[in-house]
Biopython code that builds the backbone (N, CA, C, O; Angstrom):
import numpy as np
from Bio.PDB.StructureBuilder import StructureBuilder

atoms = [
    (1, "UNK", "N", (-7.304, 50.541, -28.259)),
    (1, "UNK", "CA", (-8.388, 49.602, -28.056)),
    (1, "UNK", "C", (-9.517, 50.319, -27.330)),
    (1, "UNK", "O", (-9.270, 51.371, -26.738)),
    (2, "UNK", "N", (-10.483, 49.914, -27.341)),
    (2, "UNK", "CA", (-11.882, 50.373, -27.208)),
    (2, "UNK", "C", (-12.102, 49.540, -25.614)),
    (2, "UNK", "O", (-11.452, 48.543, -25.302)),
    (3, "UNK", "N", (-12.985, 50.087, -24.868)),
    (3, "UNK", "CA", (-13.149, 49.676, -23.737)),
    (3, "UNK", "C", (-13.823, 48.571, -24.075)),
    (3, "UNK", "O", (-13.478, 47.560, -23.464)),
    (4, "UNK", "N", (-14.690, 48.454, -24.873)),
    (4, "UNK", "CA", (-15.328, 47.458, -25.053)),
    (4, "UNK", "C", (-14.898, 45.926, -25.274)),
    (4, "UNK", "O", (-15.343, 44.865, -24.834)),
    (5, "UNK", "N", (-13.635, 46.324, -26.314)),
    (5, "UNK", "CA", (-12.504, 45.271, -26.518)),
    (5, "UNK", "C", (-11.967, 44.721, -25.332)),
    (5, "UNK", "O", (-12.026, 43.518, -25.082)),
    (6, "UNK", "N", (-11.218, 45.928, -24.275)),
    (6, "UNK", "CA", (-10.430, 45.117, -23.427)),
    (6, "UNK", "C", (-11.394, 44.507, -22.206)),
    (6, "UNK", "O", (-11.069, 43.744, -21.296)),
    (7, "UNK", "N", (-12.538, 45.035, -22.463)),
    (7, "UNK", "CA", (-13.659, 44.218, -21.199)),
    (7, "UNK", "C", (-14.020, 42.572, -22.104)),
    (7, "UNK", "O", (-14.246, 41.457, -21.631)),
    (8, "UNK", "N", (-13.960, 42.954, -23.270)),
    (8, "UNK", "CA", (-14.038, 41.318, -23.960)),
    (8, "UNK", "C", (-13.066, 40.420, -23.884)),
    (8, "UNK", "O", (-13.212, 39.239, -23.566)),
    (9, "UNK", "N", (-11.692, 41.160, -24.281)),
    (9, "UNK", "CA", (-10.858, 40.396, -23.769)),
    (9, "UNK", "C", (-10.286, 39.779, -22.544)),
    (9, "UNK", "O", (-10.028, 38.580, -22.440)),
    (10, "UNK", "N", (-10.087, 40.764, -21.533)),
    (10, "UNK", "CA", (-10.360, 40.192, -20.283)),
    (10, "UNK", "C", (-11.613, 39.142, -19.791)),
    (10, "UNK", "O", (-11.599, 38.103, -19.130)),
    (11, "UNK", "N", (-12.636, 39.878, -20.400)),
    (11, "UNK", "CA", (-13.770, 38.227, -19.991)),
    (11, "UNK", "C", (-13.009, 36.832, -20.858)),
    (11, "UNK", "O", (-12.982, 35.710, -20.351)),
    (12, "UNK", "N", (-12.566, 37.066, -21.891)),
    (12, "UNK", "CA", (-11.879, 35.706, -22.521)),
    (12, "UNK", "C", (-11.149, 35.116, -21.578)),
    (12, "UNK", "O", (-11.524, 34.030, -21.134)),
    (13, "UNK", "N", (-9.742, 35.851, -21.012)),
    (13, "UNK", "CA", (-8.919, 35.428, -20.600)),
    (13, "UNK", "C", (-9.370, 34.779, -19.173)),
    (13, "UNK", "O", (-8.931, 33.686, -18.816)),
    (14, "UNK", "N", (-10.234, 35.501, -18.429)),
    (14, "UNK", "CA", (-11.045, 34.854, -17.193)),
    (14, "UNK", "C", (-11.566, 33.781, -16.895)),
    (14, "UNK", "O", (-11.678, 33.251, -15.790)),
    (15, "UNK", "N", (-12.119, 33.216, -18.580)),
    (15, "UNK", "CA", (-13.257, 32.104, -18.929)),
    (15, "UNK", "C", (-11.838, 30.912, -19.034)),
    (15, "UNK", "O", (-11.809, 29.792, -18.525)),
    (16, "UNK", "N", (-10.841, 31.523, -19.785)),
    (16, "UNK", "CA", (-9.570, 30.430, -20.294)),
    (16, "UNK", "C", (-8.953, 30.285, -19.041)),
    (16, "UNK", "O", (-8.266, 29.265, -19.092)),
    (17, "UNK", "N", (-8.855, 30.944, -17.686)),
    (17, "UNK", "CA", (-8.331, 30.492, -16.484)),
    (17, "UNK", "C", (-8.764, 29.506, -15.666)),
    (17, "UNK", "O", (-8.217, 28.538, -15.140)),
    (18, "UNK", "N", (-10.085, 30.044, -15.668)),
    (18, "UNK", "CA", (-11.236, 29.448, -15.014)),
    (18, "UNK", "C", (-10.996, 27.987, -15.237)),
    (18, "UNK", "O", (-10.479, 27.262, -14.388)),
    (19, "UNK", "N", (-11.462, 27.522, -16.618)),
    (19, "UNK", "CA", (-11.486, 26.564, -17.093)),
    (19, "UNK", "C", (-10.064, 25.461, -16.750)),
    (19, "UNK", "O", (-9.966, 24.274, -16.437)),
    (20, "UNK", "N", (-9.325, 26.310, -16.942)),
    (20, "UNK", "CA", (-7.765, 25.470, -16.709)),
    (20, "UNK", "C", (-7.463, 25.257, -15.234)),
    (20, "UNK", "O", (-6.790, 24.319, -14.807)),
    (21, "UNK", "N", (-8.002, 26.181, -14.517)),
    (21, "UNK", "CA", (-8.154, 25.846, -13.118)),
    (21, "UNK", "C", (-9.371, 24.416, -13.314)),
    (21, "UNK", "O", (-8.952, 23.259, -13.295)),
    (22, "UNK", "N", (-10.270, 24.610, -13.421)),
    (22, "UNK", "CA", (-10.957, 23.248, -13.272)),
    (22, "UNK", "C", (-10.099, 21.661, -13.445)),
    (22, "UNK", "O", (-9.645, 20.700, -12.824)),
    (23, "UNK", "N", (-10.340, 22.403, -15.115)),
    (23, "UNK", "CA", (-8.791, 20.644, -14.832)),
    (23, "UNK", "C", (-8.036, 20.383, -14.587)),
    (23, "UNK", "O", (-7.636, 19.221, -14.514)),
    (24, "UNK", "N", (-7.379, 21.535, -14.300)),
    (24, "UNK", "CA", (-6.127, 20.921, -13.018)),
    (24, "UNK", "C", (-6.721, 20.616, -11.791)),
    (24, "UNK", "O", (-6.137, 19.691, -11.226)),
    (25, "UNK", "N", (-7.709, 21.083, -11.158)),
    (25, "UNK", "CA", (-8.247, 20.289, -9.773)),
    (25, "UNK", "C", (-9.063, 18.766, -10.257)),
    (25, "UNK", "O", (-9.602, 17.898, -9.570)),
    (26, "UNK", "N", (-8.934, 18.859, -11.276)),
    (26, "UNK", "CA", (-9.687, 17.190, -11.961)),
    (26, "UNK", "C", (-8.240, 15.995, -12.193)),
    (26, "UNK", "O", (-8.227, 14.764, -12.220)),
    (27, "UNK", "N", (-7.605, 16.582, -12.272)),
    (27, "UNK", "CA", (-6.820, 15.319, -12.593)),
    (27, "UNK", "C", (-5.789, 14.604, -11.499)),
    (27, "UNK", "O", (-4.850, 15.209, -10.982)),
    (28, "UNK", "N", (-6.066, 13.447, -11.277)),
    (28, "UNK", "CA", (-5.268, 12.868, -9.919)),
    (28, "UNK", "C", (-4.044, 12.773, -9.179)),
    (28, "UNK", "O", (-3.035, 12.384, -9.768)),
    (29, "UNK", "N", (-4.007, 13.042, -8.104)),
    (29, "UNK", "CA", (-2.631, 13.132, -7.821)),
    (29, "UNK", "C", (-2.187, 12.051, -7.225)),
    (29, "UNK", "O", (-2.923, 11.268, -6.624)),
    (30, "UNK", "N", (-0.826, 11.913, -7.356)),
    (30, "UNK", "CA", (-0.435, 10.402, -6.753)),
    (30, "UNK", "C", (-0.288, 10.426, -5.474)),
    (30, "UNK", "O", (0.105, 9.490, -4.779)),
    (31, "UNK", "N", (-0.629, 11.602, -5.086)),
    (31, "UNK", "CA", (-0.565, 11.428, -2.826)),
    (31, "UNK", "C", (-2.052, 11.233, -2.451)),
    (31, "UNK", "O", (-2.308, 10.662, -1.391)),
    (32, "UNK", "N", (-3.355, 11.804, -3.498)),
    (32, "UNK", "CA", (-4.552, 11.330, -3.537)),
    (32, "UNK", "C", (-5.409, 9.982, -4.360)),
    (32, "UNK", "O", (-6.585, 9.670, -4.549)),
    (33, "UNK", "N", (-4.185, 9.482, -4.670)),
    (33, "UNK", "CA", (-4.771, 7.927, -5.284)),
    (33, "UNK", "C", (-4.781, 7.239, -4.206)),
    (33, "UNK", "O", (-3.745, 7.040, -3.571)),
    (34, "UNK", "N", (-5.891, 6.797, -3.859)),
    (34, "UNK", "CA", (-6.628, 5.050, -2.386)),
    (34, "UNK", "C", (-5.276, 4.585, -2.581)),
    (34, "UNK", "O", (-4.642, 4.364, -3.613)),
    (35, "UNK", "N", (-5.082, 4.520, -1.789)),
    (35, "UNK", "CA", (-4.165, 2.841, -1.372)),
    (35, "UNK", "C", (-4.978, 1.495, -1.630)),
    (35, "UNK", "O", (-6.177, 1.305, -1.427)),
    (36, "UNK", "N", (-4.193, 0.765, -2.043)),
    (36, "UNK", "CA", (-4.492, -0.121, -2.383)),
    (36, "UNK", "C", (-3.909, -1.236, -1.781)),
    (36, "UNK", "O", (-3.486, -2.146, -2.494)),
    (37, "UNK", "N", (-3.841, -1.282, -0.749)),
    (37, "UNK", "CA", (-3.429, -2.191, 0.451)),
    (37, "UNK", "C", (-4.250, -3.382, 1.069)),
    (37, "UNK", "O", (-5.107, -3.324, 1.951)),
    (38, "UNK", "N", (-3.834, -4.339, 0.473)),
    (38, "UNK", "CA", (-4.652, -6.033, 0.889)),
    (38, "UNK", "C", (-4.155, -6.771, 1.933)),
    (38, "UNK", "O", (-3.532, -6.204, 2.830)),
    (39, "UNK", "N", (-4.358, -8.066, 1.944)),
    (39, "UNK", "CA", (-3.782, -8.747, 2.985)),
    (39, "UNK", "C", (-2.626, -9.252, 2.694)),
    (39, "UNK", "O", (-1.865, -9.706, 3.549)),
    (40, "UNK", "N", (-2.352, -9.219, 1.306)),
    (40, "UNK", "CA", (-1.099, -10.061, 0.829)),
    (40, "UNK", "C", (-0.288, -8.756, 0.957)),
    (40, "UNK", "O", (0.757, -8.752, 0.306)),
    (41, "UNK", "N", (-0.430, -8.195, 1.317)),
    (41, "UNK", "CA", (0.746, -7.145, 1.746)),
    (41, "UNK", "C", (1.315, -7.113, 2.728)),
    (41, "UNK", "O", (2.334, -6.426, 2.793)),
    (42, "UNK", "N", (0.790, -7.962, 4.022)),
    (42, "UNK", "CA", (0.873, -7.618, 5.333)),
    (42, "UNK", "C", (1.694, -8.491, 5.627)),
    (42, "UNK", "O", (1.435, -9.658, 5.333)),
    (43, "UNK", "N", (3.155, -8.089, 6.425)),
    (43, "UNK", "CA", (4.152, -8.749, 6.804)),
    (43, "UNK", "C", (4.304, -9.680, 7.682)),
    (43, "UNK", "O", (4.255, -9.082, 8.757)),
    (44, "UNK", "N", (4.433, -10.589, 7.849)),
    (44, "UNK", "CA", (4.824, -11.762, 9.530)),
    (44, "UNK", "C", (6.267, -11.801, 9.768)),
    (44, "UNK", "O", (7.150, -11.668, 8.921)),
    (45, "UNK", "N", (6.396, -11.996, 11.002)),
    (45, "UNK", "CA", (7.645, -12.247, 11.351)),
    (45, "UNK", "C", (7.697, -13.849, 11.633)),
    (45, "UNK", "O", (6.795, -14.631, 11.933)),
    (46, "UNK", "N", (9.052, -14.037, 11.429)),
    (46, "UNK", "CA", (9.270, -15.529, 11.759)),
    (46, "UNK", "C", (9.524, -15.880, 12.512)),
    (46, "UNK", "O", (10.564, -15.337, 12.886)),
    (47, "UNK", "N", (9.021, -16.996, 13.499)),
    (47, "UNK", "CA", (9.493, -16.951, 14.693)),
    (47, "UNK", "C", (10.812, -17.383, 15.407)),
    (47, "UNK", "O", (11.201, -17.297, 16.572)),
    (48, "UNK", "N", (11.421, -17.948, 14.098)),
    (48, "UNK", "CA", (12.532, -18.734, 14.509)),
    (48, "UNK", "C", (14.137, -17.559, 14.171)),
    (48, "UNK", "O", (15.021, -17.284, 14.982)),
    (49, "UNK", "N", (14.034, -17.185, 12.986)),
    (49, "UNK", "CA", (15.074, -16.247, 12.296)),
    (49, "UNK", "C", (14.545, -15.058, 12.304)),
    (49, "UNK", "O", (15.044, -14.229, 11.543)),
    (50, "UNK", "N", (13.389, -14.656, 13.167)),
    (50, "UNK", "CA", (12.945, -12.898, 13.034)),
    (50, "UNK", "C", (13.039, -12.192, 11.541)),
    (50, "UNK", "O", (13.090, -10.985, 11.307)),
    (51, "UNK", "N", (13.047, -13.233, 10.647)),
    (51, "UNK", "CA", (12.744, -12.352, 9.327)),
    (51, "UNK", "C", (11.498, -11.981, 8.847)),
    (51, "UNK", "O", (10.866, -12.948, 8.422)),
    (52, "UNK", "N", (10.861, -10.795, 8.757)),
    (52, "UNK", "CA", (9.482, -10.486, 7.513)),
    (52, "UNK", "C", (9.464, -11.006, 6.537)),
    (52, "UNK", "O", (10.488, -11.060, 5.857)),
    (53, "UNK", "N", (8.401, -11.517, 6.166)),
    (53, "UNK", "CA", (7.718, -12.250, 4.972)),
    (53, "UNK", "C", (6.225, -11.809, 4.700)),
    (53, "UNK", "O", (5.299, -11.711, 5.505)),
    (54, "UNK", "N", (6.252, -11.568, 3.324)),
    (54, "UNK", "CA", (4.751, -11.279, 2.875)),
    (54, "UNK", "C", (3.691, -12.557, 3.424)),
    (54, "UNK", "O", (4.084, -13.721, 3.350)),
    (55, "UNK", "N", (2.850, -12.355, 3.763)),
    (55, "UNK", "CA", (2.179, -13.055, 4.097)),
    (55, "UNK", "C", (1.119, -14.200, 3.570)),
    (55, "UNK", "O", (0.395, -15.048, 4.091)),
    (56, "UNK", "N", (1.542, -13.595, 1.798)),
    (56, "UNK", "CA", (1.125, -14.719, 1.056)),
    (56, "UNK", "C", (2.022, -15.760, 0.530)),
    (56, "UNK", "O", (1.654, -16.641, -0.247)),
    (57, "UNK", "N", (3.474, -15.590, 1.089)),
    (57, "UNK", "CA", (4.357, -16.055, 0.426)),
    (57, "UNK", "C", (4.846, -17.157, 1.672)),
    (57, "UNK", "O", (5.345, -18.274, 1.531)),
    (58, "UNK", "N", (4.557, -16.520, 2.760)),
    (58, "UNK", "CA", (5.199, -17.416, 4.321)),
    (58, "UNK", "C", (4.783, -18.812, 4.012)),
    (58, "UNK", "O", (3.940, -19.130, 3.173)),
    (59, "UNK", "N", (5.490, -19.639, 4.810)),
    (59, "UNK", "CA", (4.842, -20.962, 4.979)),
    (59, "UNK", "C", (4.194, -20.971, 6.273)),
    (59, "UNK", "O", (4.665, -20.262, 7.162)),
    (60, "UNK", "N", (3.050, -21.773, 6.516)),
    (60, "UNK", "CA", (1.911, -21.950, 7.722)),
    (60, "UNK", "C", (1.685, -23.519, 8.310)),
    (60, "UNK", "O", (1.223, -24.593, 7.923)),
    (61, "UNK", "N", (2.492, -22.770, 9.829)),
    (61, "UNK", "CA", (2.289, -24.102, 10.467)),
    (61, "UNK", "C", (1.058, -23.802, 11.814)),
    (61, "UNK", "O", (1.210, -22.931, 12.671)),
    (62, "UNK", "N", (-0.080, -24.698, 11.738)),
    (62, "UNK", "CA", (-1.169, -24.702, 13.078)),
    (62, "UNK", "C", (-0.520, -25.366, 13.705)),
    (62, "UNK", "O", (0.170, -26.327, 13.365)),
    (63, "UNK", "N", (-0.686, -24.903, 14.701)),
    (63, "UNK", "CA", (-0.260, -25.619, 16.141)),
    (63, "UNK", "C", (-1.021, -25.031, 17.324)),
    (63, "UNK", "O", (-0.804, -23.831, 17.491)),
    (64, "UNK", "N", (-2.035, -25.720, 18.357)),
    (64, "UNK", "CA", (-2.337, -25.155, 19.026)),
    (64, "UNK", "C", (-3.399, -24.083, 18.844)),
    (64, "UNK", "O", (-3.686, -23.275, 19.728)),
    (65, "UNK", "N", (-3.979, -24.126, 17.613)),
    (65, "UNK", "CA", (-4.972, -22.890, 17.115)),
    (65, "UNK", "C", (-4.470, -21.280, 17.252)),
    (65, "UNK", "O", (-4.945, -20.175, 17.514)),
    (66, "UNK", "N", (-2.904, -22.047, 16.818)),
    (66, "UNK", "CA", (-2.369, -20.604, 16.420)),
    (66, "UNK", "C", (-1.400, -20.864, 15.473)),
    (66, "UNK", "O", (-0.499, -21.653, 15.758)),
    (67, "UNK", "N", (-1.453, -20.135, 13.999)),
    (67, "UNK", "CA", (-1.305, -19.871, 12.717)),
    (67, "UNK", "C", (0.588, -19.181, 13.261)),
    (67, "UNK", "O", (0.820, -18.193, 13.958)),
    (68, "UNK", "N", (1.517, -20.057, 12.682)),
    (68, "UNK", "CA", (3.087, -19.660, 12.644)),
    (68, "UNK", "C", (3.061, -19.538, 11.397)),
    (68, "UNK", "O", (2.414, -20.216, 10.599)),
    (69, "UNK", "N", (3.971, -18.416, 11.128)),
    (69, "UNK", "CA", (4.535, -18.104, 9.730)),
    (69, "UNK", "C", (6.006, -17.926, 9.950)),
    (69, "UNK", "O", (6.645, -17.430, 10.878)),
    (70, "UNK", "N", (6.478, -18.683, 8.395)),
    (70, "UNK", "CA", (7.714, -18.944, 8.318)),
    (70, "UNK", "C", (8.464, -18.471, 7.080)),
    (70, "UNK", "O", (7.835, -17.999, 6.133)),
    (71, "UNK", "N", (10.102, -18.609, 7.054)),
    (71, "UNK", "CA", (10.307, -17.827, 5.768)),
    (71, "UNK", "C", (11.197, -19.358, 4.999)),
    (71, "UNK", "O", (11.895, -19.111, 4.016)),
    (72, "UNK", "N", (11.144, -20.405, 5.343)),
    (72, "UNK", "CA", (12.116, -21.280, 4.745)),
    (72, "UNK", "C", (11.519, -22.723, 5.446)),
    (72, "UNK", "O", (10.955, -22.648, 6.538)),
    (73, "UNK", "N", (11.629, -23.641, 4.965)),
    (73, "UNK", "CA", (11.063, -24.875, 5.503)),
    (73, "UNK", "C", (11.833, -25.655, 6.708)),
    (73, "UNK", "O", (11.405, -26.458, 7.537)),
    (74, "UNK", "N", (13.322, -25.035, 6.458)),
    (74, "UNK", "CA", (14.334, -24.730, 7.657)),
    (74, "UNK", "C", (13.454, -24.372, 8.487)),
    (74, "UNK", "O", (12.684, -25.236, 8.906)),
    (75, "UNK", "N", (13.324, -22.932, 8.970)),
    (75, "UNK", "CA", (12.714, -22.869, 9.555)),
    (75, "UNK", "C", (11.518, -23.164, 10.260)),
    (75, "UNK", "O", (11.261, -23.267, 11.459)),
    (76, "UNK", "N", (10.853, -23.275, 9.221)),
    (76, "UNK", "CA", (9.540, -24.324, 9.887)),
    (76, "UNK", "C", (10.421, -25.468, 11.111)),
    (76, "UNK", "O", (10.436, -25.358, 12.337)),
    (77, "UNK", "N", (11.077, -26.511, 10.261)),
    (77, "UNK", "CA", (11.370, -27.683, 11.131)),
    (77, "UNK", "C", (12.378, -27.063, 12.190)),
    (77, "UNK", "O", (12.363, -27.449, 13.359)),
    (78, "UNK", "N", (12.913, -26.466, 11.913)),
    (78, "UNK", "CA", (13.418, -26.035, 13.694)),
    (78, "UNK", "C", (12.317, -25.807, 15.031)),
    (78, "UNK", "O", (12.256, -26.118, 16.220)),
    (79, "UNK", "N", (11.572, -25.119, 14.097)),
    (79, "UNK", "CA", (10.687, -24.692, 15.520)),
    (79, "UNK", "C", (9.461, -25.626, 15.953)),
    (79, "UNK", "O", (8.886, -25.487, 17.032)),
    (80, "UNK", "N", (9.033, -26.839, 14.757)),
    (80, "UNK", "CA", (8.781, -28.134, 14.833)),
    (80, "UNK", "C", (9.314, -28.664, 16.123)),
    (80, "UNK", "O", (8.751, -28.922, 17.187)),
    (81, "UNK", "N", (11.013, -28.788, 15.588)),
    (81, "UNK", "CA", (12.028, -29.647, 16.432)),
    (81, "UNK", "C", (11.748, -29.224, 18.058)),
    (81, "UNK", "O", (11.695, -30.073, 18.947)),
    (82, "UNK", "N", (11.554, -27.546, 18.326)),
    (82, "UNK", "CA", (12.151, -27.179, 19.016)),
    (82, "UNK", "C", (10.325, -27.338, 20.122)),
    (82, "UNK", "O", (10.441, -27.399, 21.346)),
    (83, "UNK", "N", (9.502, -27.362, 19.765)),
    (83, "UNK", "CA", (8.044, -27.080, 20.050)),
    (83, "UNK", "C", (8.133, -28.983, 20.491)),
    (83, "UNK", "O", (7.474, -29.403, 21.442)),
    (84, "UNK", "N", (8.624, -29.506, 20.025)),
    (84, "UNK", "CA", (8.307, -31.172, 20.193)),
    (84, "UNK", "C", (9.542, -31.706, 21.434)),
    (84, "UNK", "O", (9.664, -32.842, 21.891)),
    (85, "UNK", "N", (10.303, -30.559, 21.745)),
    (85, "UNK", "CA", (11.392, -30.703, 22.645)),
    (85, "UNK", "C", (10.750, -30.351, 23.809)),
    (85, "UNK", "O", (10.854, -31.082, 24.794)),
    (86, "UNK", "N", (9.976, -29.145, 23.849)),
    (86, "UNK", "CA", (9.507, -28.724, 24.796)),
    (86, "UNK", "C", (9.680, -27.201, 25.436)),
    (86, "UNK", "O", (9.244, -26.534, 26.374)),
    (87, "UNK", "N", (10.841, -27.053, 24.028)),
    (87, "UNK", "CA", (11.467, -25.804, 24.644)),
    (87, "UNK", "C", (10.688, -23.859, 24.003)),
    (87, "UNK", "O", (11.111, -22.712, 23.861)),
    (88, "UNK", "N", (9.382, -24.638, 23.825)),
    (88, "UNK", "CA", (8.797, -22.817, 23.661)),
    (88, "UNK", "C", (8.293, -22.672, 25.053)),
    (88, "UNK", "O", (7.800, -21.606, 25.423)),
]
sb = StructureBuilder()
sb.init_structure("model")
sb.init_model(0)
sb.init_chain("A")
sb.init_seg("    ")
for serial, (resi, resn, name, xyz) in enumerate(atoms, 1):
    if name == "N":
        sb.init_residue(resn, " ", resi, " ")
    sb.init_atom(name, np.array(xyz, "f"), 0.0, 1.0, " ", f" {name:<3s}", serial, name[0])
structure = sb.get_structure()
């Protein structure tokens, strides 16, 4: 081969790296995809049975201008029962 050749070919192969390096830094990775984290994601605890519940799924009792979340309607009325007893 002719110098000329392997300086052409090597510029080929440079241009075909190059390039493949580009799109591999173009295409997304799943540790660099946003989160996508809302409010209905965000857990409550219950106050009665200490269980987590999504927070779109809890049940909501006001009392006092403060928002209880619950995981069962059980629960709700216990702490009803227990708030009307006197005993929080």
């Amino acid at each position: 081969m002719t110098p000329l050749r392997l300086l052409i070919l090597a510029l080929l192969f440079y241009m075909g790296w190059y390039l493949f390096r580009i799109r591999r830094k173009k295409k997304p990775r799943p540790s660099d995809a946003p989160s996508d984290t809302s409010p209905q994601d965000i857990l409550v605890e219950d106050p009665v049975c200490h269980l987590l519940v999504p927070k779109h799924q809890a049940l909501r009792l006001r009392k006092d201008g403060v928002t209880y979340y619950f995981c069962s309607e059980q629960c709700c009325d216990k702490f009803a029962e227990k708030s009307a007893q006197g005993e929080l």
